[in-house]
MARPALO-991176 format. One record per residue (C-alpha): residue in one letter; x, y, z. Coordinates in pm, 1 decimal. Layout:
<site res="a" xx="X" yy="Y" zz="Z"/>
...
This chain:
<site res="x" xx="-3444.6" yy="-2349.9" zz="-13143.7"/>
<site res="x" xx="-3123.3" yy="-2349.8" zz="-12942.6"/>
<site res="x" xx="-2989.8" yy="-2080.1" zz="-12741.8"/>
<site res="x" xx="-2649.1" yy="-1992.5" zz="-12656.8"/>
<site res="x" xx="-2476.3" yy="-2096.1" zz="-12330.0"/>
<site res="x" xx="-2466.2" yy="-1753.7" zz="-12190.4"/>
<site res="x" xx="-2830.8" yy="-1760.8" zz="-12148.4"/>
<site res="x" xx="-2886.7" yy="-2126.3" zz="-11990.7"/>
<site res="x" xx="-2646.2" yy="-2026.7" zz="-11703.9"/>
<site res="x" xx="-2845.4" yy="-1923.7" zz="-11405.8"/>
<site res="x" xx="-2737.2" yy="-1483.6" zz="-11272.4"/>
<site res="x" xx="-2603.3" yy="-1538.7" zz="-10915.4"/>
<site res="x" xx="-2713.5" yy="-1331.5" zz="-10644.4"/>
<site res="x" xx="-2478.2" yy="-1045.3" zz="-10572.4"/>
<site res="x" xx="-2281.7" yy="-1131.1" zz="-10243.9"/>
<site res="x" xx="-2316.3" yy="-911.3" zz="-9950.2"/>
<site res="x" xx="-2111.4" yy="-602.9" zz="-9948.6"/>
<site res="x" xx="-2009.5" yy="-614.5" zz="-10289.1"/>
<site res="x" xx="-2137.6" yy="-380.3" zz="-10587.7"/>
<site res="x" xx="-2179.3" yy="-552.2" zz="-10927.1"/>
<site res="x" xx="-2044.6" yy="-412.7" zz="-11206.1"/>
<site res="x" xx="-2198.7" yy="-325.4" zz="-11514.5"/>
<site res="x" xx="-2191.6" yy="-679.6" zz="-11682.6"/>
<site res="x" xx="-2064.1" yy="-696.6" zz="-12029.7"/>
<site res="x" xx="-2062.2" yy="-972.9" zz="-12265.3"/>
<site res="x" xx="-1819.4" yy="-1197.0" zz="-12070.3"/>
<site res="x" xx="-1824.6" yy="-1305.3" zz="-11687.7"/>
<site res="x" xx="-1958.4" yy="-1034.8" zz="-11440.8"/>
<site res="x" xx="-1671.2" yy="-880.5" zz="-11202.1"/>
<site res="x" xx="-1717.5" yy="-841.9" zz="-10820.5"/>
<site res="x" xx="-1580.0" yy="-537.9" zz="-10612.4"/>
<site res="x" xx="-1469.4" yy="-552.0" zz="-10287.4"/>
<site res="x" xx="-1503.8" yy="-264.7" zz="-10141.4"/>
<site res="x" xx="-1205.4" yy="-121.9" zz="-9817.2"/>
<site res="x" xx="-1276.5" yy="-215.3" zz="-9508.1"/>
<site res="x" xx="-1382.9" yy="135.8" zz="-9293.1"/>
<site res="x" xx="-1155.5" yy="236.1" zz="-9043.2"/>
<site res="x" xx="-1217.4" yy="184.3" zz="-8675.3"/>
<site res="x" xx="-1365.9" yy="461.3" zz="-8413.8"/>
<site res="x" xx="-1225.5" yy="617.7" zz="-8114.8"/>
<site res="x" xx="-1401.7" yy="415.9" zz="-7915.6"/>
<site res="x" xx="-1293.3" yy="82.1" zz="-8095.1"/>
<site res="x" xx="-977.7" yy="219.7" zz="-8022.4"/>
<site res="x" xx="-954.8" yy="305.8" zz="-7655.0"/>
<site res="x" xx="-1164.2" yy="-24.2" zz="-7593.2"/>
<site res="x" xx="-854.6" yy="-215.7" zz="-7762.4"/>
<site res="x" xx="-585.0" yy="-44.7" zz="-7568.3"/>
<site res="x" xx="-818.0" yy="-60.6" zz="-7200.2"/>
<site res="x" xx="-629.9" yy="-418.0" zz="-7105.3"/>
<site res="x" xx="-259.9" yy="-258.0" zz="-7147.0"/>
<site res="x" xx="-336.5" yy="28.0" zz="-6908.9"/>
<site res="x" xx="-500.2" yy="-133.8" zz="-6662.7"/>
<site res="x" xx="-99.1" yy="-185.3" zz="-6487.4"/>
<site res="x" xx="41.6" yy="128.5" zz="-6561.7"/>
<site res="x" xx="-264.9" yy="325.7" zz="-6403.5"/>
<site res="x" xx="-265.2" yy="80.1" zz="-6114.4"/>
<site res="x" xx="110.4" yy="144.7" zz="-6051.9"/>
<site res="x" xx="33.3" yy="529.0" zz="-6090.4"/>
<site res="x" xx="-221.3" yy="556.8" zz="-5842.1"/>
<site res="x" xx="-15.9" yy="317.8" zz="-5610.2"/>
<site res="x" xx="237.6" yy="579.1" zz="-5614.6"/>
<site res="x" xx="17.8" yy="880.9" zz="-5565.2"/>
<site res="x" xx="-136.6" yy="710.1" zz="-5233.3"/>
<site res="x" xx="192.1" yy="660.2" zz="-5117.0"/>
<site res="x" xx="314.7" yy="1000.0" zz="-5178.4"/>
<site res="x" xx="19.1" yy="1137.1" zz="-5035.2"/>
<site res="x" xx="57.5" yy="976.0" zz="-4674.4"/>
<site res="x" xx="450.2" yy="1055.6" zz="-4702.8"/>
<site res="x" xx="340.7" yy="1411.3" zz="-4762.0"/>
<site res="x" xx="62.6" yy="1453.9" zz="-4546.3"/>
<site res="x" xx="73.2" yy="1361.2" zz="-4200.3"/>
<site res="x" xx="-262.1" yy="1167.5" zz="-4069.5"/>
<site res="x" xx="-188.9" yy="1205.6" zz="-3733.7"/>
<site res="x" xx="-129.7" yy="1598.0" zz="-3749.5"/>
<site res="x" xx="-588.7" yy="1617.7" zz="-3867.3"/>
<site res="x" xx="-663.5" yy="1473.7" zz="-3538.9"/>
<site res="x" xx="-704.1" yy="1769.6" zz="-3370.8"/>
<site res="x" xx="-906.4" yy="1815.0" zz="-3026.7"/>
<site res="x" xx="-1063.5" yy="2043.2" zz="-2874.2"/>
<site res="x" xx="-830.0" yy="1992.5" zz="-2560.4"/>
<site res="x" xx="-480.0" yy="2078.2" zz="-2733.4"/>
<site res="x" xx="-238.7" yy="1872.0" zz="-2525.2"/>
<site res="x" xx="159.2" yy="1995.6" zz="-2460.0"/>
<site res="x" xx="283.3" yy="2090.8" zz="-2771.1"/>
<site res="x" xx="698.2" yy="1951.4" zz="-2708.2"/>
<site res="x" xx="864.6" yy="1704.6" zz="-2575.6"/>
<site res="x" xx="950.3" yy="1853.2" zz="-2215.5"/>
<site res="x" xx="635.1" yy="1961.4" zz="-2163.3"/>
<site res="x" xx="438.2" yy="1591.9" zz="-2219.2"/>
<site res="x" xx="757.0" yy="1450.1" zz="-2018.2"/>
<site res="x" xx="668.4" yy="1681.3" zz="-1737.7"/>
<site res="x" xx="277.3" yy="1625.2" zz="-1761.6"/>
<site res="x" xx="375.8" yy="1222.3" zz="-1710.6"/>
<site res="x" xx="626.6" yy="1276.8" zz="-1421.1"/>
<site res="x" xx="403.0" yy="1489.3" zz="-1257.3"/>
<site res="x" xx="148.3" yy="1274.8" zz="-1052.1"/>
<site res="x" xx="488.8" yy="1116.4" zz="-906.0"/>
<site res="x" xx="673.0" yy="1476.1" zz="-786.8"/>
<site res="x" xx="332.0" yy="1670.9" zz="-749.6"/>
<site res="x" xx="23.6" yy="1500.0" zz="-571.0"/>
<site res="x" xx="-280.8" yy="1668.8" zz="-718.6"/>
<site res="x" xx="-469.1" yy="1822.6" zz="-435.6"/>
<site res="x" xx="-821.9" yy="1766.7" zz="-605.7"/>
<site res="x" xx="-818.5" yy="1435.0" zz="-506.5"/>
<site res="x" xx="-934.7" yy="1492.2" zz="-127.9"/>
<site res="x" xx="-841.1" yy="1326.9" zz="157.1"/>
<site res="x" xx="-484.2" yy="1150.1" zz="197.5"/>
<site res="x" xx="-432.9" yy="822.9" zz="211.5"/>
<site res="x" xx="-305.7" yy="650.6" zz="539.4"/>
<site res="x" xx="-16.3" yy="352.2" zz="418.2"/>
<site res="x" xx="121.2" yy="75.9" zz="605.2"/>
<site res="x" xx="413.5" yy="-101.1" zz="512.9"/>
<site res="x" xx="559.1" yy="-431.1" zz="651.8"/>
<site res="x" xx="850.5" yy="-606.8" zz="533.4"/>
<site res="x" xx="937.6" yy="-988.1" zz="668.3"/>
<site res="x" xx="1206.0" yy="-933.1" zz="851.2"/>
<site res="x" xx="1128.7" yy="-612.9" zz="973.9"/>
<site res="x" xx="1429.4" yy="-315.2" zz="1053.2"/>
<site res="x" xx="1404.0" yy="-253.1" zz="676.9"/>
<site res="x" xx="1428.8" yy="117.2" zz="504.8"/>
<site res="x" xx="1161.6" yy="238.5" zz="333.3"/>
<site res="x" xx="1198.6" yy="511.1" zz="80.2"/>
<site res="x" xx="895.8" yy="716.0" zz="-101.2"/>
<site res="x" xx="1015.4" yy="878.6" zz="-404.5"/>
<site res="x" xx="1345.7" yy="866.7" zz="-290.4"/>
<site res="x" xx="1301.0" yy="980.2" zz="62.6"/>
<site res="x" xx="1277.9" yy="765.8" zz="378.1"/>
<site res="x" xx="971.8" yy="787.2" zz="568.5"/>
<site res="x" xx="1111.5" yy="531.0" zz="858.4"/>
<site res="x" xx="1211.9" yy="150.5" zz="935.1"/>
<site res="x" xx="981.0" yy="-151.3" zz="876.1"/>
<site res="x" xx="683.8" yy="-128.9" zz="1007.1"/>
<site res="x" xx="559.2" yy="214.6" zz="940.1"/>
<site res="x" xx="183.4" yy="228.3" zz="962.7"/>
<site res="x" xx="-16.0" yy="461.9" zz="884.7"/>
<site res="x" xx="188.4" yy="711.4" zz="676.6"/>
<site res="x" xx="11.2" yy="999.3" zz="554.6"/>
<site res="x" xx="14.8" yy="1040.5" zz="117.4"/>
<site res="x" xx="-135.8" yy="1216.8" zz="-85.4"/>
<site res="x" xx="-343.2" yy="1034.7" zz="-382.8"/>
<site res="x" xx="-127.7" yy="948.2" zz="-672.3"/>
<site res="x" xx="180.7" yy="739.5" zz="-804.2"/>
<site res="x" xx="472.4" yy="681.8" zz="-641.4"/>
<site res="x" xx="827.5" yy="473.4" zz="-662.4"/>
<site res="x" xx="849.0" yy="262.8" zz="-341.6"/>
<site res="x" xx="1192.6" yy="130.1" zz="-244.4"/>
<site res="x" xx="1316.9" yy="-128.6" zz="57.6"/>
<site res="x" xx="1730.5" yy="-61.2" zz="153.3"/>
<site res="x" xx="1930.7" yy="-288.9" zz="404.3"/>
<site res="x" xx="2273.5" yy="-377.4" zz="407.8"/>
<site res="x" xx="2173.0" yy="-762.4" zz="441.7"/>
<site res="x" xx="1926.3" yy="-770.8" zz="158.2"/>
<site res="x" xx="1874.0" yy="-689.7" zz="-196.6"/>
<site res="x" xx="1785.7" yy="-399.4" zz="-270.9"/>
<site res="x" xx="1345.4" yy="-392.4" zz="-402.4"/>
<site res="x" xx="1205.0" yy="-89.3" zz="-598.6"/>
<site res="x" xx="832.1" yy="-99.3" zz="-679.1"/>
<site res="x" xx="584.5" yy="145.0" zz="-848.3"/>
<site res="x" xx="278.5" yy="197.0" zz="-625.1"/>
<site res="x" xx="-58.3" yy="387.7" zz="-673.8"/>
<site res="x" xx="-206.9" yy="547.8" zz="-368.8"/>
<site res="x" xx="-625.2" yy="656.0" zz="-372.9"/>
<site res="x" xx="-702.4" yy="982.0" zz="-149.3"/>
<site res="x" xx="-902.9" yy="853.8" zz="137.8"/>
<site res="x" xx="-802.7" yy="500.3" zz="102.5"/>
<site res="x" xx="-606.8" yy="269.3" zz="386.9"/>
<site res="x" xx="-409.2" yy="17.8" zz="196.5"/>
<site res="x" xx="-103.2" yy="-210.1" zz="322.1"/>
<site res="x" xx="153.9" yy="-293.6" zz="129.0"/>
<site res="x" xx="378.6" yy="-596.8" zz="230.7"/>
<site res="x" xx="665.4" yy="-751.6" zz="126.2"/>
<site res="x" xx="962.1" yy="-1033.7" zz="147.2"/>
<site res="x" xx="1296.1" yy="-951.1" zz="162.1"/>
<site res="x" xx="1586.2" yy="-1196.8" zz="-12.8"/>
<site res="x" xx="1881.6" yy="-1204.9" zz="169.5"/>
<site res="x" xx="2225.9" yy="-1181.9" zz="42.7"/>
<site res="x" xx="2370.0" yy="-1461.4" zz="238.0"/>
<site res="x" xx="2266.7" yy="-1767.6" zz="48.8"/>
<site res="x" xx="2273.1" yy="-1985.6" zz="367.0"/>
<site res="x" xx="2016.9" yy="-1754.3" zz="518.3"/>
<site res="x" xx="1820.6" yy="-1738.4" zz="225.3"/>
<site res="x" xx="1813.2" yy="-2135.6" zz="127.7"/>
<site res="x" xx="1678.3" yy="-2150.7" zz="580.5"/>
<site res="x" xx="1400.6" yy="-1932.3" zz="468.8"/>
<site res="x" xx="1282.8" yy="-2117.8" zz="133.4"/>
<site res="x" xx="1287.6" yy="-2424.4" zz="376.1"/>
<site res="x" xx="1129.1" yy="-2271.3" zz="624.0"/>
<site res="x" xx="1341.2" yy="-2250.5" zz="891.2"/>
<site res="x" xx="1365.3" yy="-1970.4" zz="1151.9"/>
<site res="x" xx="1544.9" yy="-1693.5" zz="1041.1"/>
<site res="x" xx="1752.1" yy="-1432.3" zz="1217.3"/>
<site res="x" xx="1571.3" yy="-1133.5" zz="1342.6"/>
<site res="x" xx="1699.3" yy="-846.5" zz="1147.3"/>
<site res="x" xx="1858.0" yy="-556.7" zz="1379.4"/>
<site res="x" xx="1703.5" yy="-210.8" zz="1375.7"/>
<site res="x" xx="1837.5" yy="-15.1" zz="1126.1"/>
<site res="x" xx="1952.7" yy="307.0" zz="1453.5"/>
<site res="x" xx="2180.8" yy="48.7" zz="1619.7"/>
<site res="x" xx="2336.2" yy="-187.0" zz="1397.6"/>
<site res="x" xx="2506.1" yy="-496.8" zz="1535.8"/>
<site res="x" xx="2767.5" yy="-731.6" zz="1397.6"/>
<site res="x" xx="2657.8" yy="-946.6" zz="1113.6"/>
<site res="x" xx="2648.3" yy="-1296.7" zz="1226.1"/>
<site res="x" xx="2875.1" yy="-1526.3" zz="1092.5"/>
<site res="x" xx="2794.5" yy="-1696.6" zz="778.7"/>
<site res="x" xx="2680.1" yy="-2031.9" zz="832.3"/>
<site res="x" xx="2830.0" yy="-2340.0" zz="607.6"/>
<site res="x" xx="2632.3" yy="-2427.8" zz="372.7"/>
<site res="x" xx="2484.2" yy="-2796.7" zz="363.1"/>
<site res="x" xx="2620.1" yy="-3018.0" zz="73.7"/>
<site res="x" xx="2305.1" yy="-3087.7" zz="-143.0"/>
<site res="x" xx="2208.7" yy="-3463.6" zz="-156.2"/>
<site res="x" xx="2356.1" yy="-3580.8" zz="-439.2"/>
<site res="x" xx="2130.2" yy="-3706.6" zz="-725.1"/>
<site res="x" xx="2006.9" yy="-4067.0" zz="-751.6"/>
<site res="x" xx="2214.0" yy="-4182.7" zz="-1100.1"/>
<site res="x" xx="1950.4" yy="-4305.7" zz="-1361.8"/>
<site res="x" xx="1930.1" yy="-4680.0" zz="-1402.2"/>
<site res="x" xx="2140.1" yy="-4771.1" zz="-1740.4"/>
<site res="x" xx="1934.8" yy="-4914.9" zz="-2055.3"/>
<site res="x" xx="2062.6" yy="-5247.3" zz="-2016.0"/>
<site res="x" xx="2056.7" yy="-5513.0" zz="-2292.8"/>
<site res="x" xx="2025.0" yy="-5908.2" zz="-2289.6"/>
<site res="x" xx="2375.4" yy="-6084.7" zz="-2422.5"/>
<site res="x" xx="2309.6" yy="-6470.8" zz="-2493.1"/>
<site res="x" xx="2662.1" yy="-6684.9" zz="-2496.7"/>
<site res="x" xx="2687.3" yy="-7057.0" zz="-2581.5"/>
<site res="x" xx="2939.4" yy="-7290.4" zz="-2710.5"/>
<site res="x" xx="3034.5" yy="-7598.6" zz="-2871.7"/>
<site res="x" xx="3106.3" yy="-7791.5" zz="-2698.8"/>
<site res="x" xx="2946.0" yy="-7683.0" zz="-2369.4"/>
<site res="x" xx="3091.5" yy="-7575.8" zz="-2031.6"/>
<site res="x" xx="3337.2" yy="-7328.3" zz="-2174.3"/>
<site res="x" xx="3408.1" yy="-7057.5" zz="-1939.7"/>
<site res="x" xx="3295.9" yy="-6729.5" zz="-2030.2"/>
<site res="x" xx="3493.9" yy="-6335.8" zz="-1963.8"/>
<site res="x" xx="3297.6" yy="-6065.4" zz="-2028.4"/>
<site res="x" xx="3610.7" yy="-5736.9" zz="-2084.6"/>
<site res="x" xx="3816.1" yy="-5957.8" zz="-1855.0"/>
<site res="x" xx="3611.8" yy="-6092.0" zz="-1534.4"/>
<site res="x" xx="3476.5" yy="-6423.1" zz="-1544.5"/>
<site res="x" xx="3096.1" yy="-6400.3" zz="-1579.1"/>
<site res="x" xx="2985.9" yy="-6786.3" zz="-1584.4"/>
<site res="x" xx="2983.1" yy="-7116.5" zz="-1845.2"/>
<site res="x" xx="2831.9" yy="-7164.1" zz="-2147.4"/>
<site res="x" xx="2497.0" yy="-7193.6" zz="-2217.2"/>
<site res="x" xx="2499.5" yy="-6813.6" zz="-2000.4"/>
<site res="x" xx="2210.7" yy="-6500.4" zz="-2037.9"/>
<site res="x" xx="2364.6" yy="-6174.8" zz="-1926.5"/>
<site res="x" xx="2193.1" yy="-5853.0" zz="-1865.9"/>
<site res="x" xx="2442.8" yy="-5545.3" zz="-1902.7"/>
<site res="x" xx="2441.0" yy="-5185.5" zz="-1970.8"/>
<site res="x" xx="2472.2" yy="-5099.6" zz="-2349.8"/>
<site res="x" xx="2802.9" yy="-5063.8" zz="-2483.9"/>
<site res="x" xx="3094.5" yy="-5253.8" zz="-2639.9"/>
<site res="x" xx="3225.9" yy="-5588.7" zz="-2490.9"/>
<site res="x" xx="3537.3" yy="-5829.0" zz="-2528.4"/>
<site res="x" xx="3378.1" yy="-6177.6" zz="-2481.2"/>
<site res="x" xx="3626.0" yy="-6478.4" zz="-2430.9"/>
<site res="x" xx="3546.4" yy="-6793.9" zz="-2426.5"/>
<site res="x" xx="3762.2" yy="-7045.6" zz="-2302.4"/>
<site res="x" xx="3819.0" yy="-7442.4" zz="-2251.0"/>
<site res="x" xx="4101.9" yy="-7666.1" zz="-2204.0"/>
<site res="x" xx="4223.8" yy="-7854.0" zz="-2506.0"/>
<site res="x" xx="4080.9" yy="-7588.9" zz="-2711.4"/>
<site res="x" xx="4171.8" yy="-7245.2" zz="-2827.5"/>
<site res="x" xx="3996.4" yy="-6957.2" zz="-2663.2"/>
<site res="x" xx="3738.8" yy="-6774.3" zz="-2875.0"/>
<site res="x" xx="3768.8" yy="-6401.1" zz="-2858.1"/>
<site res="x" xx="3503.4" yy="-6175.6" zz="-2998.9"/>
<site res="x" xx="3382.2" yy="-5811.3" zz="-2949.3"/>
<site res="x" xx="2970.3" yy="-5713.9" zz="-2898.3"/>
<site res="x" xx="2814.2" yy="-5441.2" zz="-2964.4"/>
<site res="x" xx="2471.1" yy="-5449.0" zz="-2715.5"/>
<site res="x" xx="2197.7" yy="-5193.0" zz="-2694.3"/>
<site res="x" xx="1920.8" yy="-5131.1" zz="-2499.6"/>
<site res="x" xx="1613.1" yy="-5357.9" zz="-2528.9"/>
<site res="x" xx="1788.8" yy="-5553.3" zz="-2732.0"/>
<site res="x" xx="1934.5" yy="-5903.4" zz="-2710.1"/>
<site res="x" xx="2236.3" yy="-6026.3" zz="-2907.2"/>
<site res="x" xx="2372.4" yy="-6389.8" zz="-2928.6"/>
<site res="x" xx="2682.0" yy="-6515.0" zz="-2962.1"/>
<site res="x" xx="2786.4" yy="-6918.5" zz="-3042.9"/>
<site res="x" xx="3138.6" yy="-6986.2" zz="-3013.6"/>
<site res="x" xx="3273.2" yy="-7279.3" zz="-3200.6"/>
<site res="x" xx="3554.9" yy="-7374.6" zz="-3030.3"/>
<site res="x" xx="3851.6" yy="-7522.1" zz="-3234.6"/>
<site res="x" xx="4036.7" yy="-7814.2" zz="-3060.3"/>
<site res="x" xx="4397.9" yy="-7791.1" zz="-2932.9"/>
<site res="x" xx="4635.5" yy="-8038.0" zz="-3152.9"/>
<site res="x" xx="4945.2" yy="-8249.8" zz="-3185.8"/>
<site res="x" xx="5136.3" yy="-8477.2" zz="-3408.4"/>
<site res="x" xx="5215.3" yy="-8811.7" zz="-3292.5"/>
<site res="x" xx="5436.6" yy="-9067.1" zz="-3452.9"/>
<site res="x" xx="5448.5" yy="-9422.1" zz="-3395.0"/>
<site res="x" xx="5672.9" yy="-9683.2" zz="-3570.4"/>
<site res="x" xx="5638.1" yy="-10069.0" zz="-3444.7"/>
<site res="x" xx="5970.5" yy="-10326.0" zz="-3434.9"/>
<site res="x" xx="5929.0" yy="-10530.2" zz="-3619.5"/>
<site res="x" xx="5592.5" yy="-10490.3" zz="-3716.8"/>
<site res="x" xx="5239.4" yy="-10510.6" zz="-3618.4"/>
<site res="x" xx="4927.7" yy="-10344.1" zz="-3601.8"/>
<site res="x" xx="4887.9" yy="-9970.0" zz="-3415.0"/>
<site res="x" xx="4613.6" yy="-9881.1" zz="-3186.9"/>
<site res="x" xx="4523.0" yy="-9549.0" zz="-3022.4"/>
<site res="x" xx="4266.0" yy="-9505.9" zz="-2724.5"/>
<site res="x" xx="4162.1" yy="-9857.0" zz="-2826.4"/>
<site res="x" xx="4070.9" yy="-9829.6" zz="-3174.0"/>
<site res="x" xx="4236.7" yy="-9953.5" zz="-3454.2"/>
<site res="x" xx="4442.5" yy="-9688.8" zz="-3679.5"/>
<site res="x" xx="4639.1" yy="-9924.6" zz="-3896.4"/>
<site res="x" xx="4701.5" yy="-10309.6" zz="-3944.9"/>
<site res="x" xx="5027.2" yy="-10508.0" zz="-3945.4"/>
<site res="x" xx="5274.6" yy="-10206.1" zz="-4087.2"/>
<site res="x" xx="5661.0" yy="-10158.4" zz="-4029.9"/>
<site res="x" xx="5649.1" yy="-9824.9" zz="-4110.9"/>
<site res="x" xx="5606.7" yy="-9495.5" zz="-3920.0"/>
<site res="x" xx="5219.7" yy="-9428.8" zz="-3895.0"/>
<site res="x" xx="5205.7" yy="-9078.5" zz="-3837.1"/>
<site res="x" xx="4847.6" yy="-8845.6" zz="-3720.5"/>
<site res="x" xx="4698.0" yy="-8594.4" zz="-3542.4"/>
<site res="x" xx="4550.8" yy="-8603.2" zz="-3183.8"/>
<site res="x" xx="4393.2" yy="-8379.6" zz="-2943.4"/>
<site res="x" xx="4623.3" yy="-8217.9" zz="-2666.4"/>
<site res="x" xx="4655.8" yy="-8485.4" zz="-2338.7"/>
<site res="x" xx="4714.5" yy="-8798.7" zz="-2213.5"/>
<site res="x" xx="4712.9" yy="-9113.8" zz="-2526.3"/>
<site res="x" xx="4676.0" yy="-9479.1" zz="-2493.4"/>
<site res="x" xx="4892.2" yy="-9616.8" zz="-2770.2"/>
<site res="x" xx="4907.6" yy="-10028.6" zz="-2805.5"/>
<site res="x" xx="5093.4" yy="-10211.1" zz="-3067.8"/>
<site res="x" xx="4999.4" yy="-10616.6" zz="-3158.5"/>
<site res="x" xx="5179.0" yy="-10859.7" zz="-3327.6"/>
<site res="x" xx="5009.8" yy="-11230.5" zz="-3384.1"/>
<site res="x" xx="5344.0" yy="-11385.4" zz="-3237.5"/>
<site res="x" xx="5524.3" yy="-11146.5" zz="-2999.7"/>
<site res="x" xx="5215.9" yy="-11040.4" zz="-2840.5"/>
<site res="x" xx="5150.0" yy="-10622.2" zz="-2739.7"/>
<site res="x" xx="5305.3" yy="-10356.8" zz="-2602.4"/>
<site res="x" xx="5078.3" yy="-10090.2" zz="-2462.1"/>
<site res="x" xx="5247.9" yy="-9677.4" zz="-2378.3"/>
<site res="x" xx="5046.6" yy="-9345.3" zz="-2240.9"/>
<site res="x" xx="5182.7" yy="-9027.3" zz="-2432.6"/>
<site res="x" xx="5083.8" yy="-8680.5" zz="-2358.9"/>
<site res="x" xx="4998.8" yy="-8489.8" zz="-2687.9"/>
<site res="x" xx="5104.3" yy="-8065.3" zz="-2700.1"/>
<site res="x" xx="4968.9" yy="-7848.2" zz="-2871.5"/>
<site res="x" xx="5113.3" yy="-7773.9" zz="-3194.6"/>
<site res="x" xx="5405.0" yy="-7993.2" zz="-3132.5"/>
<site res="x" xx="5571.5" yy="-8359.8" zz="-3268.5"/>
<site res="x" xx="5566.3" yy="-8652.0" zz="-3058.7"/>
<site res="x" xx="5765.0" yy="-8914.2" zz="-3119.6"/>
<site res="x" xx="5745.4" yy="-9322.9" zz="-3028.8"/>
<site res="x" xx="5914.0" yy="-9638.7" zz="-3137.9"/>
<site res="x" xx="5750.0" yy="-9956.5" zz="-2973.6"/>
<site res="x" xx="6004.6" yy="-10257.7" zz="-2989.0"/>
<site res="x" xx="5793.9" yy="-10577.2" zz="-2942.2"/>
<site res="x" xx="6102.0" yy="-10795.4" zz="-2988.7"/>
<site res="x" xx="6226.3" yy="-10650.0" zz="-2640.6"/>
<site res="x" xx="5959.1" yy="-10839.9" zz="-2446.3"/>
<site res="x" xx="6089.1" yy="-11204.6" zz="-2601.2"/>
């Protein structure tokens, strides 16, 4: 017997949360219930991270007010109050230097040298005598020790004197006259200073020696390597002849005018820049002084120069160019024979011949 659709389809399980509704003929409704609201505490735990600066800065501020308000120094109170003001602390300090305590039993017996002696000694502002004074009575305590004379500088010192103790105190005096003072950091004798009850002339000041003058350092020199071509040129190093090429100089760094120079050729002039440890070269190609030279044979015939043939049997003017100085110049002719000239070549000049073989018939 067949059933209807509605009961072949399996009931599904009602899902968690939810209430089913009453079912009715046609497809069963789910509700979902609100979600609850959260607690206090969810609450305070969720707004925890944003206060953690705020309170941080807050009690910051309270510390700080606190030790502006409140004085830490004022709660350490002891037993043994000490002065209260100003005056009164400054006079507790000053007064182991004005007022020797006379709990600390017996005085003290000083002695005081000074190299040179004759020198006034003040205690605490008061002189007690000339260098050397041995033996000076003081009570135990501080005191401000000074050394006056007209010759010296002046020497104030801060001493501390034990009752019943013998201690010796001396000291080196720097003299105002630089003469005398530069004879006593050599150790040479130095003038007995006169006592200061009779005072005699001051000597006269002594001239002072001229100090040896420093040894100059030694330059950073540099290596300078010259040739030429062709070889033997004579070489000026800022104007003074320094040797001929193929020349090795050592000189101080700096900048140099380097000529080279040669007769029958132009001189080479060039400016070096040499430093120290290091070696520069210079190669100077030198360019050869020339002339022009013209030769034109009567009637004709062939032209030779320093023995070598330049041209055959011509009636013209044979024209060239020739190093400056002397020239062998020789014109043949199969019937009238030769005619041989010397011409001297300048530089950058014209020189002229006409050989006439027809005048030797």
């Amino acid at each position: 017997m067949p059933t209807s659709s509605s009961s072949q389809r399996p009931e599904r399980p009602p899902a968690r949360g939810k209430r089913k509704l009453p079912p009715t003929e046609e497809e069963p409704q789910w509700y979902v219930p609100p979600p609850e609201p959260p607690s206090l505490g969810d609450r305070l735990r969720e707004l925890l991270p944003h206060l953690v600066f705020p309170l941080a800065v807050l009690l910051f501020g309270l510390a700080v007010t606190a030790l502006l308000y409140f004085d830490p120094f004022a709660l350490r109170e002891s037993s043994d109050a000490g002065p209260a003001t100003l005056e009164e602390r400054a006079d507790v300090l000053q007064r182991p230097l004005t007022q020797p305590d006379p709990m600390r039993g017996e005085p003290a017996l000083v002695t005081f040298t000074t190299s040179p002696d004759g020198v006034t000694i003040l205690v605490d502002g008061d002189s007690i005598g000339t260098s050397p004074v041995t033996d000076h009575r003081l009570a135990g305590g501080a005191y401000i020790l000074s050394f006056d004379h007209e010759r010296y500088f002046r020497r104030d010192t801060l001493i501390v004197v034990d009752g019943g103790s013998a201690p010796s105190y001396a000291f080196q005096m720097r003299s105002r006259d630089p003469a005398e003072e530069l004879a006593r950091l050599e150790g040479r004798a130095l003038p007995s200073s006169p006592p200061a009850s009779s005072p005699q002339p001051s000597p006269q000041p002594q001239p002072r020696p001229e100090p040896e003058p420093e040894p100059e350092p030694e330059p950073a020199m540099g290596t300078l390597v010259i040739s030429s071509q062709p070889d033997g040129a004579t070489v000026a190093l800022d104007g003074e002849a320094v040797g001929a090429t193929p020349l090795s100089l050592d000189r101080p760094e700096g900048t140099y005018t380097v000529e080279v120079r040669q007769e029958g050729y132009r001189t080479h002039t060039s400016t070096i820049d040499i430093s120290a440890g290091d070696t520069r070269t210079q190669v100077a190609s030198l360019e050869a002084l020339t002339g022009t030279l013209r030769v034109l044979p009567r009637p004709w015939g062939s032209v030779y120069i320093n023995g070598e043939l330049r041209v055959s049997e011509t009636n013209v003017r044979y024209t060239t160019e020739l190093p400056v100085g002397t020239h062998t110049v020789e014109v043949r002719h199969p019937s009238l024979g030769r005619q041989q000239q010397q011409v001297t070549v300048s530089a950058d000049s014209s020189t002229s011949i006409e050989v006439n073989l027809r005048g030797q018939e």
